[in-house]
Structures are given as C-alpha cells and as structure tokens.
C-alpha positions as CSV (number, residue, x, y, z in Angstrom):
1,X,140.0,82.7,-2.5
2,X,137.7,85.8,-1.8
3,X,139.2,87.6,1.2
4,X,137.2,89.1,3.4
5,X,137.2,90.6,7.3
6,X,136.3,87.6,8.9
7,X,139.6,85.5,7.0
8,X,141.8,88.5,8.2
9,X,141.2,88.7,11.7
10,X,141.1,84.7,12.3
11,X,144.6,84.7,10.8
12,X,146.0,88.0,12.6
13,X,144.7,86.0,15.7
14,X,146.6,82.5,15.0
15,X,149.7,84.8,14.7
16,X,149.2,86.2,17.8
17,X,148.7,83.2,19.3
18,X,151.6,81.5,17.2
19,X,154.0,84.0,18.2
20,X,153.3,84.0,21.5
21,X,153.8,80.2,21.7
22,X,157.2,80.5,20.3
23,X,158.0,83.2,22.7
24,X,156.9,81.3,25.3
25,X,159.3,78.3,24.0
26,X,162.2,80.9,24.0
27,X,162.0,82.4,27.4
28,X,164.7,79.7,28.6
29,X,167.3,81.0,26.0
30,X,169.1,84.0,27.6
31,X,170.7,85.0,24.8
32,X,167.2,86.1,23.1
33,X,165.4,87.4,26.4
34,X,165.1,90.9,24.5
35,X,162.5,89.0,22.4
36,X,160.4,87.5,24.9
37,X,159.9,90.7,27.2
38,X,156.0,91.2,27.3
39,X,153.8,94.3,27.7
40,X,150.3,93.7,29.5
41,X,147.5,95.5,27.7
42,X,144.4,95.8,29.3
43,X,141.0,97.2,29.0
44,X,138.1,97.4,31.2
45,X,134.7,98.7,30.0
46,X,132.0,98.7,32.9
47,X,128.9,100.3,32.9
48,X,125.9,100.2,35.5
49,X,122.6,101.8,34.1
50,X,120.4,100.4,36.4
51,X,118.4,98.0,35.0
52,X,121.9,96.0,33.2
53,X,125.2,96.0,34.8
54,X,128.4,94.9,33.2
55,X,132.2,94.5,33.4
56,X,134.1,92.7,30.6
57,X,137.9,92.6,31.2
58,X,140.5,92.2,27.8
59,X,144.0,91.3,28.7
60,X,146.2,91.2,26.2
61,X,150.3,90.3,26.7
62,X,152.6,91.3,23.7
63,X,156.3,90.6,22.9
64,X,158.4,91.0,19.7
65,X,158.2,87.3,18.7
66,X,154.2,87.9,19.3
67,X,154.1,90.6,16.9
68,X,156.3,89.2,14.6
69,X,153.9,86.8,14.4
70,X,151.4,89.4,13.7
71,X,153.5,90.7,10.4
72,X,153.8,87.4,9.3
73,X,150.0,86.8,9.4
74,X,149.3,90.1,7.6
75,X,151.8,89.2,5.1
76,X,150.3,85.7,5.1
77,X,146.9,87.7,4.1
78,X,148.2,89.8,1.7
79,X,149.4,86.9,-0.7
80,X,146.3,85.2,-0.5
C-alpha cells in the first residue's frame, strides 16, 4: 500500500477521535482521572477586507488518552 498525505492524516484523525472516545469512557474511573484531564485548543482567524468577511473558529480538546491515540495512529502509519 502506497502511503501518501492524505492516508496519514485520515488515520492521525481517527486516533484522535478514538482516543478521545476512550477518554470520554474513562472519565467515571477516579483512579485514572490524570488521563482524562483535557486542554482546550483554539484558533480563530478572521479577516474583513471589505468586499469578503470571514471568521472560522477550530476548537480542539486534548487529553493523554487522546494523544495516545495519536502515537498509536502514527505508529499504525509507519508499519503500513
């Protein structure tokens, strides 16, 4: 299989998304509440140049079991 950019983003996104999942399913567990801590990433680009106006927000919430997942997708990609 030919790996390309497209193949390694789709995957660094479903190990995102996996992650996140599985944090979600973990915030009940005490024990491991180190692990399901998030971060809020944002980023807001806006511009207004007379004739076009836009404002895009990106939101982004990370926690270890998130970027865990992340690893596991790049490592995923690399034995492809």
């Amino acid at each position: 299989m030919k790996k390309n950019t497209f193949t390694f983003i789709l995957l660094l996104f479903i190990g995102l998304v996996a992650g996140s999942l599985v944090g979600q399913l973990l915030v009940s567990v005490p024990a491991l509440a180190f692990l399901t801590k998030s971060v809020d990433l944002s980023w807001q680009p806006k511009a207004d140049l007379l004739v076009i106006k836009y404002d895009l927000q990106f939101q982004m919430k990370l926690n270890l079991i998130s970027l865990v997942g992340l690893v596991a997708a790049f490592w995923i990609f690399r034995r492809l």
